[in-house]
VMD Tcl script that draws the C-alpha trace (Angstrom):
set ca {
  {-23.60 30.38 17.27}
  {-22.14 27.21 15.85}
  {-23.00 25.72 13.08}
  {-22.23 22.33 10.49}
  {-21.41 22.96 6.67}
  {-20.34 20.50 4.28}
  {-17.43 21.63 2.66}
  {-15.75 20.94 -0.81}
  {-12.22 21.74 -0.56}
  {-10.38 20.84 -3.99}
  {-6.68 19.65 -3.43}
  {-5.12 19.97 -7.38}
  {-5.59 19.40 -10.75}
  {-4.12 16.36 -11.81}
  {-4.56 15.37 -15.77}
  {-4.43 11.64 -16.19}
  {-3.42 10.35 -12.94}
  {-4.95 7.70 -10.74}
  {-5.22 8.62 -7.26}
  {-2.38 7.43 -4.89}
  {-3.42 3.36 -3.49}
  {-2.61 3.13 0.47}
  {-2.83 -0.79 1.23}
  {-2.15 -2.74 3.98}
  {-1.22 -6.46 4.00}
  {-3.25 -8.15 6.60}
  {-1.93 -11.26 8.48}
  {-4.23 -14.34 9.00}
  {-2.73 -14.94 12.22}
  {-4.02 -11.57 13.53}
  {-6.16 -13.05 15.73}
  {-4.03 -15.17 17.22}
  {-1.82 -12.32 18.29}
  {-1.76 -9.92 21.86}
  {-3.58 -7.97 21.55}
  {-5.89 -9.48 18.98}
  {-6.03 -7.98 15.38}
  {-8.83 -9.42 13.99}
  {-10.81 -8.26 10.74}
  {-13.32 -5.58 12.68}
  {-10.42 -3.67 13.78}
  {-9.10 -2.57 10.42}
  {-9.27 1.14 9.86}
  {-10.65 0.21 6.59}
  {-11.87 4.11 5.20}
  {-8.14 4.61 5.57}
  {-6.91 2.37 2.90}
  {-7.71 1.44 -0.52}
  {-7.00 -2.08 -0.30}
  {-6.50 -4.61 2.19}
  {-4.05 -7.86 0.84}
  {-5.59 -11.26 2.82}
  {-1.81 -12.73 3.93}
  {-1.65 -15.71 2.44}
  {-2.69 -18.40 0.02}
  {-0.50 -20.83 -1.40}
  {-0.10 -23.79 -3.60}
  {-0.27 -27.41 -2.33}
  {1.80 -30.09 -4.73}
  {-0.92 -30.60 -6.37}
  {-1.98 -27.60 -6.95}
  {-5.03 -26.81 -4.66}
  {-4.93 -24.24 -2.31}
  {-4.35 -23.65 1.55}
  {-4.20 -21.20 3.99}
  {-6.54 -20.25 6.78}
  {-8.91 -18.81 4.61}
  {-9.24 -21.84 2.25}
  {-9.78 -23.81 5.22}
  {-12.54 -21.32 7.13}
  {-13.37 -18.73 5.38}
  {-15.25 -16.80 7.47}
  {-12.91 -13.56 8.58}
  {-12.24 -13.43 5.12}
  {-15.61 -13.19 4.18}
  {-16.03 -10.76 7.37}
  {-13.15 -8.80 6.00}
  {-14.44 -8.18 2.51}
  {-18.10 -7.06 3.57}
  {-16.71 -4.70 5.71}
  {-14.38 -3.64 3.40}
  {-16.61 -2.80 0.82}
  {-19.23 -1.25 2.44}
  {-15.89 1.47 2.82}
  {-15.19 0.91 -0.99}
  {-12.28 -0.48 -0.39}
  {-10.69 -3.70 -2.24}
  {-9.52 -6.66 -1.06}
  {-6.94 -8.75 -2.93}
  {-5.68 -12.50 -1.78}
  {-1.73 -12.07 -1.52}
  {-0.23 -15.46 -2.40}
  {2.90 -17.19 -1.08}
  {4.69 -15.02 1.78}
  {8.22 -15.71 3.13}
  {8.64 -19.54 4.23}
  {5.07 -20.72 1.94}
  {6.36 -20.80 -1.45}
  {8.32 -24.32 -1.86}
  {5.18 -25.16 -3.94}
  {5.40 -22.67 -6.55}
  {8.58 -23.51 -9.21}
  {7.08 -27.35 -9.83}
  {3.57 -26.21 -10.44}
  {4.40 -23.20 -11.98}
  {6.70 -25.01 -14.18}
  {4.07 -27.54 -15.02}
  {1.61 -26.72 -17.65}
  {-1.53 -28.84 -16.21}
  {-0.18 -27.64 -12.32}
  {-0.33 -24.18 -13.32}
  {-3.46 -24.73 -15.01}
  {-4.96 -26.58 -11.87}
  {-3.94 -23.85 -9.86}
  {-5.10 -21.04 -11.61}
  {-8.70 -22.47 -12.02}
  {-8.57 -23.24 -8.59}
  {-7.35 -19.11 -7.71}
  {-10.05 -17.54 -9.81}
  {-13.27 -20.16 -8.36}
  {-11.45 -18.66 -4.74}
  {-11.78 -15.29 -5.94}
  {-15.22 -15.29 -7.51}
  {-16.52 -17.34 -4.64}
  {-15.56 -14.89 -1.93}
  {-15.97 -11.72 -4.34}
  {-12.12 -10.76 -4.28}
  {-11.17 -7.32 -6.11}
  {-7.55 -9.25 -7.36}
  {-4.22 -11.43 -6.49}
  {-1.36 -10.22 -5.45}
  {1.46 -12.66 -6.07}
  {4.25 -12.95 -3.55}
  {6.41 -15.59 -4.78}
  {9.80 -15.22 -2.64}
  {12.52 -17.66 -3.70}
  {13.90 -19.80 -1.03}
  {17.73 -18.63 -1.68}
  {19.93 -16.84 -4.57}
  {21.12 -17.47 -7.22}
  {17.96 -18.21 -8.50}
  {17.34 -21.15 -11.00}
  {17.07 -19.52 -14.63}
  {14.02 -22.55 -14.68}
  {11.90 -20.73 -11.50}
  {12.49 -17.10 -12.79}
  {11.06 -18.64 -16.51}
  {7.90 -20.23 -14.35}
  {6.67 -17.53 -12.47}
  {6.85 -14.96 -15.90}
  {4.19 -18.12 -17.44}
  {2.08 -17.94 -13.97}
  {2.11 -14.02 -13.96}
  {1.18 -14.24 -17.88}
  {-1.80 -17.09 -17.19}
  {-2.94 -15.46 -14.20}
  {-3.70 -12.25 -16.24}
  {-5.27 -14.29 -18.88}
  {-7.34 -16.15 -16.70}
  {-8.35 -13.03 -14.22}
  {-11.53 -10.98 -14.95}
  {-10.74 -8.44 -16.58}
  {-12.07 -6.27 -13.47}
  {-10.05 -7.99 -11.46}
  {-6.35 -6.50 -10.36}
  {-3.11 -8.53 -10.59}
  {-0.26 -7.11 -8.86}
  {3.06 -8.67 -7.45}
  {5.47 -7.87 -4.10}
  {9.19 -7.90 -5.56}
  {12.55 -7.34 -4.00}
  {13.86 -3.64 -3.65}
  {17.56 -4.29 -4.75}
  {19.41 -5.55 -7.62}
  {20.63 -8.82 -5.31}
  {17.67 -10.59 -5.21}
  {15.63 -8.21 -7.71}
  {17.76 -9.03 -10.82}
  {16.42 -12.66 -10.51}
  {12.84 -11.36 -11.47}
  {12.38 -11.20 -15.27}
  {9.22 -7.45 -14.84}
  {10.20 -6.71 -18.20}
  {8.51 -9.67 -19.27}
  {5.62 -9.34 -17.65}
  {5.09 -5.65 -16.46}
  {2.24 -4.92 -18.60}
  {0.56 -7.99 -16.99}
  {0.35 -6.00 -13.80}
  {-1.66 -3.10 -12.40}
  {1.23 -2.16 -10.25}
  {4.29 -3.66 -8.79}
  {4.73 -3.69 -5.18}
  {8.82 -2.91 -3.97}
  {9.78 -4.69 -0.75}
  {11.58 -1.50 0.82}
  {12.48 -2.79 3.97}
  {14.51 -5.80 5.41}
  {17.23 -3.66 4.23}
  {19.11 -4.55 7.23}
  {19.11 -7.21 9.59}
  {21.21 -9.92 11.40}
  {22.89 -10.89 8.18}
  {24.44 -7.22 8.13}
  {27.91 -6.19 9.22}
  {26.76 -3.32 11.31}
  {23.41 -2.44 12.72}
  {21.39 0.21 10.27}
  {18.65 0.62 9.29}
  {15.25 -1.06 7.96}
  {13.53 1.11 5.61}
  {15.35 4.40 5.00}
  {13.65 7.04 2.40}
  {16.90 8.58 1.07}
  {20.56 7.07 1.31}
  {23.17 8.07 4.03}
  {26.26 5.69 4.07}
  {27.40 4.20 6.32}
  {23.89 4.25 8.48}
  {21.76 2.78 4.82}
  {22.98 0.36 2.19}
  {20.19 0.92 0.44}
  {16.85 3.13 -0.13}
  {13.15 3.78 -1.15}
  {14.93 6.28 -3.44}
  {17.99 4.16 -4.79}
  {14.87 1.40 -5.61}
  {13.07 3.82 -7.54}
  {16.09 4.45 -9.45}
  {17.09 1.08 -10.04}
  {13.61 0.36 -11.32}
  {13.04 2.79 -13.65}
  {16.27 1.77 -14.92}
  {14.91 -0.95 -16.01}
  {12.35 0.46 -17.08}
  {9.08 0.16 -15.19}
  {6.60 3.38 -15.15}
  {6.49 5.75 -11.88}
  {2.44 5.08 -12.15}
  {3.31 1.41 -11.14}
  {5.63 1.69 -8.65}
  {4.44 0.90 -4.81}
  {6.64 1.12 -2.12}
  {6.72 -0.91 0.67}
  {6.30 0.92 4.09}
  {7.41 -1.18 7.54}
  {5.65 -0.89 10.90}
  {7.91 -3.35 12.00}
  {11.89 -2.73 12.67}
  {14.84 -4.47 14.54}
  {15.78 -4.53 17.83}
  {20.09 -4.79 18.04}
  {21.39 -6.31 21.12}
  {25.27 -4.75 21.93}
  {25.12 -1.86 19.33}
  {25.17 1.78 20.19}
  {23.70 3.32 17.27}
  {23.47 3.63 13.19}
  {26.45 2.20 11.90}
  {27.59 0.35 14.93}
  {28.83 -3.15 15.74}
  {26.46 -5.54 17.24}
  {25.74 -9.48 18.64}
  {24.55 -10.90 15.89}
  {22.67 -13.58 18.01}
  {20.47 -11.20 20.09}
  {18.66 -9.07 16.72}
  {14.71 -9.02 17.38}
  {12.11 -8.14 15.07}
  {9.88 -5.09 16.77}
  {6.73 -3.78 15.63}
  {5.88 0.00 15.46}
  {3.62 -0.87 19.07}
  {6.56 -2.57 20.88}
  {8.59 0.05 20.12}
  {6.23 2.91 21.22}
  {5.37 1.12 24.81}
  {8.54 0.32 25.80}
  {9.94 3.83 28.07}
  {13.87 2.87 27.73}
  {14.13 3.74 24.14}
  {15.51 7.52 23.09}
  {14.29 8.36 20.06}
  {16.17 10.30 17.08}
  {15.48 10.88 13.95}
  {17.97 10.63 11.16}
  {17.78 14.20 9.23}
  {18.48 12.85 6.00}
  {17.60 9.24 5.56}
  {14.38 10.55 7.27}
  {13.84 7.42 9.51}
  {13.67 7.34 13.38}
  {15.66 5.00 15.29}
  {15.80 4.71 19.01}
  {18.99 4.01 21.77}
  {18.94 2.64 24.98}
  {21.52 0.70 27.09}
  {23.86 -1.43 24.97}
  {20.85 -1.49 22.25}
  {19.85 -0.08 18.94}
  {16.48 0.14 17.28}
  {15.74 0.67 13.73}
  {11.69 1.22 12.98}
  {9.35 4.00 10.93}
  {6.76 6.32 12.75}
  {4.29 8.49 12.13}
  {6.90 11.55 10.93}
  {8.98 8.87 8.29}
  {5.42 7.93 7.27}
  {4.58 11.27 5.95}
  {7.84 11.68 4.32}
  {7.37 8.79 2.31}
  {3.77 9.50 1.86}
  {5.15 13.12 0.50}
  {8.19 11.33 -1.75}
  {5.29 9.29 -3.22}
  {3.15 12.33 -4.10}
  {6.01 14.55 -5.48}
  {7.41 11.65 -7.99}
  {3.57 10.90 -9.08}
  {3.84 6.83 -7.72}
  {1.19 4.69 -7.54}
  {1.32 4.77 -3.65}
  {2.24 3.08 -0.54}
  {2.05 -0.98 0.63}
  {2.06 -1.46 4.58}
  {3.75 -4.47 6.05}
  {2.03 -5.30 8.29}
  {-1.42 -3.65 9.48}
  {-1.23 -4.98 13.04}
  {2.14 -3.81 13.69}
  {1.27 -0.57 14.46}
  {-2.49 -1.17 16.58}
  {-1.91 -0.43 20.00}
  {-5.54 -1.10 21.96}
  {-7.66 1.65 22.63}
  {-5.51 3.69 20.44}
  {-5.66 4.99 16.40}
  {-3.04 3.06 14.37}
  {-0.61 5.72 13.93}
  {1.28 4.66 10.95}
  {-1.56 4.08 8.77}
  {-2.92 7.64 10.18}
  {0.10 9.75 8.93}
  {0.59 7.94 5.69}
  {-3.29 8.41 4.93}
  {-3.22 11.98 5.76}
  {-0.51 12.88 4.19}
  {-1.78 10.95 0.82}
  {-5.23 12.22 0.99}
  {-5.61 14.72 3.21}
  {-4.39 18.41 4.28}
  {-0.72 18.97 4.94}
  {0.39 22.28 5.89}
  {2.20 23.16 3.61}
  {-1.17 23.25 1.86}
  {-3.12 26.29 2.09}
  {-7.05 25.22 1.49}
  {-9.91 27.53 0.27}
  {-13.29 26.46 0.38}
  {-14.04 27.96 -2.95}
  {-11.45 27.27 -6.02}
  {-11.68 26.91 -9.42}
  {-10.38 24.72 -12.43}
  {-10.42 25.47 -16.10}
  {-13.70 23.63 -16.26}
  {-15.37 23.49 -12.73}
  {-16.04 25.45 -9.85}
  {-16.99 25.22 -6.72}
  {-19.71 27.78 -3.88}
  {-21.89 26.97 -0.97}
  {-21.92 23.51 -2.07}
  {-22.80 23.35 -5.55}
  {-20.78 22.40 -8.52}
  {-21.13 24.31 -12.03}
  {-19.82 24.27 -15.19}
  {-17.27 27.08 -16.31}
  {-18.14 26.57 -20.09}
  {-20.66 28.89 -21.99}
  {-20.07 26.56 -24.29}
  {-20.68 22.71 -23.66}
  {-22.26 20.14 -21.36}
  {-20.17 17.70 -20.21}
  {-20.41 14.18 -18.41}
  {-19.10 13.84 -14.89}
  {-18.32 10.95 -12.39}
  {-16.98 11.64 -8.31}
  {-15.46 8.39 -7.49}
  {-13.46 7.36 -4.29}
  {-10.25 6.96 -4.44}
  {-10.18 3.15 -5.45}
  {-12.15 3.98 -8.24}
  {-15.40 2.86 -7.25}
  {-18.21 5.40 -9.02}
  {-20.39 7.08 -6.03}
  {-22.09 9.75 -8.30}
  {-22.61 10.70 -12.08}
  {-24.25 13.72 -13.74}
  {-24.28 15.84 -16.43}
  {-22.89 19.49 -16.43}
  {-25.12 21.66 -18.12}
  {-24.04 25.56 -19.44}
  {-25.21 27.88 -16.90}
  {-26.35 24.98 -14.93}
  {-25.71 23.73 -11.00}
  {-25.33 19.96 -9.21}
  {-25.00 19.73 -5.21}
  {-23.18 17.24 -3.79}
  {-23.91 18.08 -0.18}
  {-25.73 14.32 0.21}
  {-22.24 12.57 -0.21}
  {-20.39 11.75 2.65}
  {-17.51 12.96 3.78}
  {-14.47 11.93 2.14}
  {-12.08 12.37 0.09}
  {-12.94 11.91 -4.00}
  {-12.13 12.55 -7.76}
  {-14.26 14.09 -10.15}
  {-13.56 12.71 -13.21}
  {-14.22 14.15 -16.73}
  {-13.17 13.97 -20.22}
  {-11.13 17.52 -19.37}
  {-9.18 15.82 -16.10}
  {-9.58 14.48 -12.78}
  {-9.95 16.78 -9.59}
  {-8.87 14.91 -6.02}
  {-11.63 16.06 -3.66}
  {-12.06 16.11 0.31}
  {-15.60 16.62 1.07}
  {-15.92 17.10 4.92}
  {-17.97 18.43 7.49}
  {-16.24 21.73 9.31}
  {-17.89 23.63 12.71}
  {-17.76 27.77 12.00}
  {-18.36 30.13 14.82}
}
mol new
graphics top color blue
foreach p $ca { graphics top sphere $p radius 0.5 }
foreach p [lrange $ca 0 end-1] q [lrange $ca 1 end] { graphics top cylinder $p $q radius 0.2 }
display resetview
C-alpha cells in the first residue's frame, strides 16, 4: 500500500546566516531568440531572483530599454515571479549600453534626474531592487568615472526604499576590478555580484578556459577561487560575495585542447544548449579546475554543466557566500527539456546532496521535529517563530509554547528557514511516497 506524507527534513543549523541567493539574469531579447525564451518559461521556484537585462540612461537622463518602452513581459515576469516568492531586480547598463553613465553620473541634476526617474520605474512596476551594471568602455579607467559611479551607488541607496535591494555586477580580476572604488561604497550594497567568467576569450594567447572554480596554469589565468581571494583582500565580507556562473562558453576554431594555440578569427560564443546538441564534441572534465570542456576536429570548447554547477554551488556553501548569479537564463533551455544548469546549481544550494544523509526526524537545541509537528525543546520559555522562503519572504509565524505543538503540514513543499531569536534552521518540506 502506498501512501503520501509530508515530510520535514531539516538540512543544518546555521546561526546568523542568510540563506544562499540563486539568480538568474534574464535577457530582454529572449523572445526574440530560437527557440523562444520568453518570461513563462522561467523556472522561477528555482531561483531567488530574476535580474530584468537591461535599463539604461539616455543623455538626458530618462530611461530606455525594452521594458521602458512596453512593459508588459516585465510586468508578466514579476507576477509570476512573485506568486513563487521570488524577486525581481532591474539590472542596469550591460556590456555595449553604458556610454550614458560617466556624464550623468558625473552631473549632479543628471544623476538626480535619473535616479527619480529609476525609483518611479521601480515603484510603478513593483520591482524588489537595482542591480547596477556599469561596465566601462576600455581601461585605464578615468579617475573622474570611477569617482561618478561611487556618488550614483551612494544616491541610489539614499534614494531606494529601504525594502528595496541595491546590488552591483563587478569585474572578477584586479585588471579591470582595481578601477572600481567597493571600499567606498560596499556598505551601500546588499551584495556584490563577481563577473567570473570571460576569463578567456579571443583576446587570449592560448585557448582556456571561461569560468574555472579553482586555478590550474597553464589551462586558467584566473579563478572563482583566486576572485574570492582578491576580494576579501580588499576587504569585502564572504556574506556579500556572489559569483557569477556561465551557461555560455567559447567555441575555438584550430585549437586542440586547454592550453593550446588557436585562430584567433574563428572564436564563437556557445551557450550551455549549443553545446549539448551538437554530437561532434568529446567531453572531459578538468579534475582540478573542475570545469568541462569538449574536443572535436581541429576545435576546442570551453563551457560549465550540470557537474561544474554543483561544484560551485558546493564551494559557495562551504565558504558561507551569499550565492550564485547565472549569466544568462536562456543559455541553458533546451525545448521540451529542464534547464539543466539552473537544476544542479539549485539542488545542490537547496536541496539533498549525497553526501548528505537525511532523517525525517532531527533535532536542534531549541526545536524538534515528528509526524509533522514542530515543538519546543524548552521547559522553560515560549518563543516567537517565523518559516520564511529562502528570499526572505515570511509564509508563516507562531508562537512556541512549553510543552506545546504547531503543524506545518498545510505549507507547500519547499524548501524554508525557521527563524528565531535562538538561530535559523534551512528547511525542505516535501511530499515523499512510502511503501
Amino acid at each position: 500500500m502506498k501512501f503520501l506524507t509530508t515530510i520535514v527534513f531539516i538540512f543544518a543549523f546555521i546561526a546568523n546566516a542568510e540563506p544562499a541567493k540563486l539568480m538568474g539574469y534574464y535577457p530582454d531579447w529572449g523572445k526574440w531568440m530560437t527557440p523562444k525564451y520568453t518570461v513563462d518559461k522561467i523556472p522561477y521556484e528555482k531561483l531567488t531572483h530574476i535580474l530584468w537585462s537591461f535599463v539604461s540612461p539616455n543623455a538626458d537622463g530618462s530611461l530606455r530599454g525594452d521594458a521602458v518602452d512596453s512593459p508588459t513581459d516585465l510586468d508578466s515576469m514579476v507576477s509570476l515571479a512573485h506568486k513563487a516568492n521570488t524577486k525581481v531586480i532591474l539590472s542596469l547598463g550591460g556590456a555595449g549600453l553604458c556610454e550614458n553613465f560617466a556624464a550623468v553620473s558625473a552631473s549632479e541634476s543628471l544623476r538626480a534626474i535619473f535616479i527619480n526617474n529609476l525609483i518611479s520605474f521601480v515603484n510603478a512596476h513593483h520591482l524588489d531592487g537595482l542591480d547596477l551594471d556599469w561596465e566601462y568602455s576600455s581601461v585605464p579607467v578615468p579617475a573622474a568615472d570611477t569617482s561618478a559611479y561611487t556618488k550614483l551607488v551612494h544616491d541610489l541607496r539614499a534614494a531606494l526604499p529601504k525594502d528595496k535591494s541595491l546590488s552591483a555586477a563587478v569585474p572578477c580580476s584586479p585588471y579591470y576590478g582595481k578601477y572600481f572604488s567597493v571600499e567606498g561604497f560596499i556598505d551601500d550594497l546588499d551584495w556584490i555580484g563577481f563577473m567570473t567568467y570571460d576569463i578567456t576569450g579571443s583576446w587570449d594567447d592560448l585557448a582556456r578556459f571561461n569560468s574555472p572554480l579553482y586555478p590550474n596554469p597553464p589551462n586558467t589565468t584566473w579563478s572563482w577561487e583566486e576572485t574570492a581571494t582578491y576580494w576579501s583582500g580588499r576587504n569585502i565580507d564572504v556574506s556579500k560575495m556572489v559569483f557569477g556562473f556561465a551557461s555560455f562558453g567559447f567555441d575555438f576554431g584550430a585549437a586542440t585542447g586547454p592550453a593550446s594555440s588557436f585562430n584567433s578569427n574563428d572564436v564563437t560564443y556557445t551557450s550551455f544548449a549549443e553545446v549539448s546538441k551538437n554530437p561532434s564534441w568529446i567531453i572531459y572534465f578538468d579534475s582540478i579546475a573542475k570545469v568541462p570542456y569538449g574536443i572535436s576536429e581541429n576545435r576546442f570548447v570551453t563551457f560549465d554543466n550540470p557537474e561544474s554547477a554543483a561544484a560551485k554551488a558546493e564551494f559557495v556553501k562551504e565558504n558561507h557566500y551569499a550565492g550564485i548569479m547565472i549569466w544568462e537564463i536562456s543559455l541553458d533551455y533546451i525545448e521540451n527539456e529542464p534547464q539543466k544548469n539552473i537544476e544542479a546549481l539549485a539542488s545542490s544550494l537547496f536541496g539533498t546532496s549525497n553526501a548528505m544523509i537525511m532523517q525525517p526526524i532531527e533535532k536542534t537545541p531549541w526545536l524538534s521535529y515528528k509526524n509533522g509537528l514542530f515543538m519546543t525543546n524548552s521547559n522553560k520559555h515560549d518563543f516567537e517563530v517565523q518559516i520564511k522562503t529562502v528570499n526572505g519572504k515570511t509564509i508563516e509565524s507562531f508562537t512556541l509554547k512549553t510543552g506545546k505543538s504547531v503543524s506545518l503540514k498545510k505549507i507547500p513543499a519547499g524548501n524554508y528557514i525557521a527563524v528565531s531569536k535562538y538561530g535559523r534552521l534551512n528547511l525542505s518540506i516535501g511530499t515523499q511516497i512510502f511503501e
